[in-house]
N, CA, C and O of each residue as an XYZ file, in Angstrom:
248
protein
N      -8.948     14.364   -145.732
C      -8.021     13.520   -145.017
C      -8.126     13.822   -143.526
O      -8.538     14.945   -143.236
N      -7.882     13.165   -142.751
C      -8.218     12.952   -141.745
C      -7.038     12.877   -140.636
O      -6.400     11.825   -140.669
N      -6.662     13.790   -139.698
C      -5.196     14.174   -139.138
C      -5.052     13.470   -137.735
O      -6.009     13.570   -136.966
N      -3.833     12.700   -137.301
C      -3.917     12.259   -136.722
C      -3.502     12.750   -134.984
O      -2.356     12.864   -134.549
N      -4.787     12.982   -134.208
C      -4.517     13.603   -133.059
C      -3.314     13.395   -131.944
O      -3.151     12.289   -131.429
N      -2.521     14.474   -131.619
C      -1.341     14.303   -131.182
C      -1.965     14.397   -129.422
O      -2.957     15.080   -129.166
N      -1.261     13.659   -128.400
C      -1.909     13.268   -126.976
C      -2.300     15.009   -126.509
O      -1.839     16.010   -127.058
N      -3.022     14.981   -125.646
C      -3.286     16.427   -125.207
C      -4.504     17.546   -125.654
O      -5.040     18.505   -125.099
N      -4.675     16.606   -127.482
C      -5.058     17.499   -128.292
C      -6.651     17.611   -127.715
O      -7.015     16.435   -127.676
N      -7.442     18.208   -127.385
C      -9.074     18.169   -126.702
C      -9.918     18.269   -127.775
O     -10.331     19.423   -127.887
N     -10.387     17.439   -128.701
C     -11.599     17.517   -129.722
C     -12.773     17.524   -129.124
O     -13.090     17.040   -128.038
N     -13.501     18.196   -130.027
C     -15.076     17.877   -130.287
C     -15.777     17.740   -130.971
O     -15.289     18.354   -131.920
N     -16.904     17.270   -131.378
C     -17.771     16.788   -132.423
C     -18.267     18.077   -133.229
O     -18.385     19.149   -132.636
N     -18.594     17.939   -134.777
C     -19.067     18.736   -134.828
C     -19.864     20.034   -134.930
O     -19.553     21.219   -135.053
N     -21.254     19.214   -134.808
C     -22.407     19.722   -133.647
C     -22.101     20.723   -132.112
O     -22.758     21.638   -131.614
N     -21.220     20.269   -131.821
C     -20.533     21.570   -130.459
C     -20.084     21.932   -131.433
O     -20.912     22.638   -132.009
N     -19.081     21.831   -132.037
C     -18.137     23.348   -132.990
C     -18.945     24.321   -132.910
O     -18.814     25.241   -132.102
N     -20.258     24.177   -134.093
C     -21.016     24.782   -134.574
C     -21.461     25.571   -133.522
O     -21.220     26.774   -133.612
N     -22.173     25.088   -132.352
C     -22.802     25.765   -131.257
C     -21.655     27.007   -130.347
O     -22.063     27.991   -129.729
N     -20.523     26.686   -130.471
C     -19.819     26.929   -129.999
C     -19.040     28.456   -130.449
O     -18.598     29.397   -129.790
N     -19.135     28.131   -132.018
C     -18.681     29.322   -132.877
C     -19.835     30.340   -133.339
O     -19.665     31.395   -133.951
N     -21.033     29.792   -132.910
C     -22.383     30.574   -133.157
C     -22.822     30.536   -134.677
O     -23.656     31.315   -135.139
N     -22.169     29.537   -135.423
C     -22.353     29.301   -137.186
C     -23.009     27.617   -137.211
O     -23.298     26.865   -136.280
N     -23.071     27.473   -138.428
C     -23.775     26.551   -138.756
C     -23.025     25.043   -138.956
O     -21.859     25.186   -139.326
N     -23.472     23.511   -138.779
C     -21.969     22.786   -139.030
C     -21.523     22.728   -140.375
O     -20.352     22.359   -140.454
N     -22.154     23.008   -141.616
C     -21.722     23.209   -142.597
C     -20.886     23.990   -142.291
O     -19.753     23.511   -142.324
N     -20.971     25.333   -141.908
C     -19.360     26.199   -142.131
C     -18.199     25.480   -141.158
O     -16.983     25.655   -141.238
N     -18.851     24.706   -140.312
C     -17.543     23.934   -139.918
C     -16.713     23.041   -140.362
O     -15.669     22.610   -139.874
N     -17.498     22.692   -141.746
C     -16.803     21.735   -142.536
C     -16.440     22.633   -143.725
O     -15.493     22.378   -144.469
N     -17.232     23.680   -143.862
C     -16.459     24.098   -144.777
C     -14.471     24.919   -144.315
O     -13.455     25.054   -144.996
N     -14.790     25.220   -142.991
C     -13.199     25.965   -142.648
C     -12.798     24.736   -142.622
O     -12.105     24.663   -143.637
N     -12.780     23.601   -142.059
C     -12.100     22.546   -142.306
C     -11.577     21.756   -143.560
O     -10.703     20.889   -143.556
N     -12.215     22.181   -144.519
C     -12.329     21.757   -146.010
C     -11.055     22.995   -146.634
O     -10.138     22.589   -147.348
N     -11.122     23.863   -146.412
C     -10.378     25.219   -146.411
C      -9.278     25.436   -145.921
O      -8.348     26.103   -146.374
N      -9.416     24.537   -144.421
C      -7.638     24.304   -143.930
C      -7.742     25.433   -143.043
O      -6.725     25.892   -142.523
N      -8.704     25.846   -142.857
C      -8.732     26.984   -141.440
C      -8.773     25.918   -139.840
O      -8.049     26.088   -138.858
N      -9.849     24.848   -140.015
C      -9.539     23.875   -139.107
C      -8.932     22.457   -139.596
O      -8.819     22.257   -140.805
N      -8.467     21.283   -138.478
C      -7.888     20.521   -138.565
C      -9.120     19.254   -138.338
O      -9.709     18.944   -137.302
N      -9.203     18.853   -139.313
C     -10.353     17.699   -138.774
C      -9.602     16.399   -137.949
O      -8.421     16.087   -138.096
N     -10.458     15.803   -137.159
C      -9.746     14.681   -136.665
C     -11.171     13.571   -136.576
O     -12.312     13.955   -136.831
N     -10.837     12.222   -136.184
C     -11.781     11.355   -135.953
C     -12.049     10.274   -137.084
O     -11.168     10.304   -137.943
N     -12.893      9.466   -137.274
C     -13.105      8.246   -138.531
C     -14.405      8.891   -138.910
O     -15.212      9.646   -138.369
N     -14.236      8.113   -140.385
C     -15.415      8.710   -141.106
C     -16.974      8.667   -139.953
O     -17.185      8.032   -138.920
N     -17.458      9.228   -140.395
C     -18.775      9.682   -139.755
C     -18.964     10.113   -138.270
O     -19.960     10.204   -137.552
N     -17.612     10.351   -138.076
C     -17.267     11.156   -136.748
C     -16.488     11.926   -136.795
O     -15.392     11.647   -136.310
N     -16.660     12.984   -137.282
C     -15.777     14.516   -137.425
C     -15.628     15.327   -136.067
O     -16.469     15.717   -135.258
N     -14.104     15.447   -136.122
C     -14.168     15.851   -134.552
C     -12.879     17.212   -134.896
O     -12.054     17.078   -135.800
N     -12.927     18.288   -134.116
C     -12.514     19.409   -134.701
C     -11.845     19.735   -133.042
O     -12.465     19.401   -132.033
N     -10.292     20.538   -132.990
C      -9.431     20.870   -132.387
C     -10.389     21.772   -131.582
O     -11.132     22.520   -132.218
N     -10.452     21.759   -129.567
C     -11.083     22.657   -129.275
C     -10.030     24.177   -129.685
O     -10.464     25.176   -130.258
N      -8.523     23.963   -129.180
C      -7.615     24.833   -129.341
C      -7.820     25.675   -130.445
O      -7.973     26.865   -130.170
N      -7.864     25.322   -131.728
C      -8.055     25.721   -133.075
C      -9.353     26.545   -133.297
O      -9.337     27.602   -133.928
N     -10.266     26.115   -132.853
C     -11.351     26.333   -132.860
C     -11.675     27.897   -132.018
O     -12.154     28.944   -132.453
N     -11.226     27.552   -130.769
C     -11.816     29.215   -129.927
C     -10.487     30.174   -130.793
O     -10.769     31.360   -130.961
N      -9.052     29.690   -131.341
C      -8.351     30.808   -131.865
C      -9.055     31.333   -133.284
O      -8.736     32.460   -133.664
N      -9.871     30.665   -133.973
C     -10.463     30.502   -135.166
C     -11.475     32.293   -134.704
O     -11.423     33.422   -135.191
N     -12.309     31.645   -133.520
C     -13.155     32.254   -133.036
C     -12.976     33.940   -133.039
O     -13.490     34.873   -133.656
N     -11.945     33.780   -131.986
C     -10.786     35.007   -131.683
C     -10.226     35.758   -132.677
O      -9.776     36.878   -132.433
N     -10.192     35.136   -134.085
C      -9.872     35.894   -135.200
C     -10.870     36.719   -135.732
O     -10.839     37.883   -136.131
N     -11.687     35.955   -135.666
C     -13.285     36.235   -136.600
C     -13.898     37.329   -135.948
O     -14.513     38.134   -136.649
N     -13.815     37.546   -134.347
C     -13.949     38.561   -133.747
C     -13.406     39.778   -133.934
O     -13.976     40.827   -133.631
N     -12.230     39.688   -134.464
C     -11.165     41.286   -134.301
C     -11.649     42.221   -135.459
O     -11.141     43.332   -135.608
């Protein structure tokens, strides 16, 4: 399901996720599938919370 972005919210595609988190975009769909991220966008455009994403990051680090 597909969440509907509240104003402010900064997405990105997700091809950057991936590059971004240093993983693959499968695991970006899989934390999203998992409910670790929030997907946003219409089908065949998956677009993922930058916010969510670097705190995601920040966890995975500690």
């Amino acid at each position: 399901m597909t969440a509907v972005k509240s104003p402010g919210t900064r997405t990105i595609p997700t091809q950057l996720a991936a590059l971004a988190a240093g993983v693959s975009e499968a695991t970006i769909r899989k934390w999203a599938s998992r409910g670790k991220l929030t997907r946003y966008g219409r089908p065949g455009r998956r677009e993922y919370s930058l916010q969510e994403l670097t705190a995601l990051i920040a966890q995975k680090a500690d």
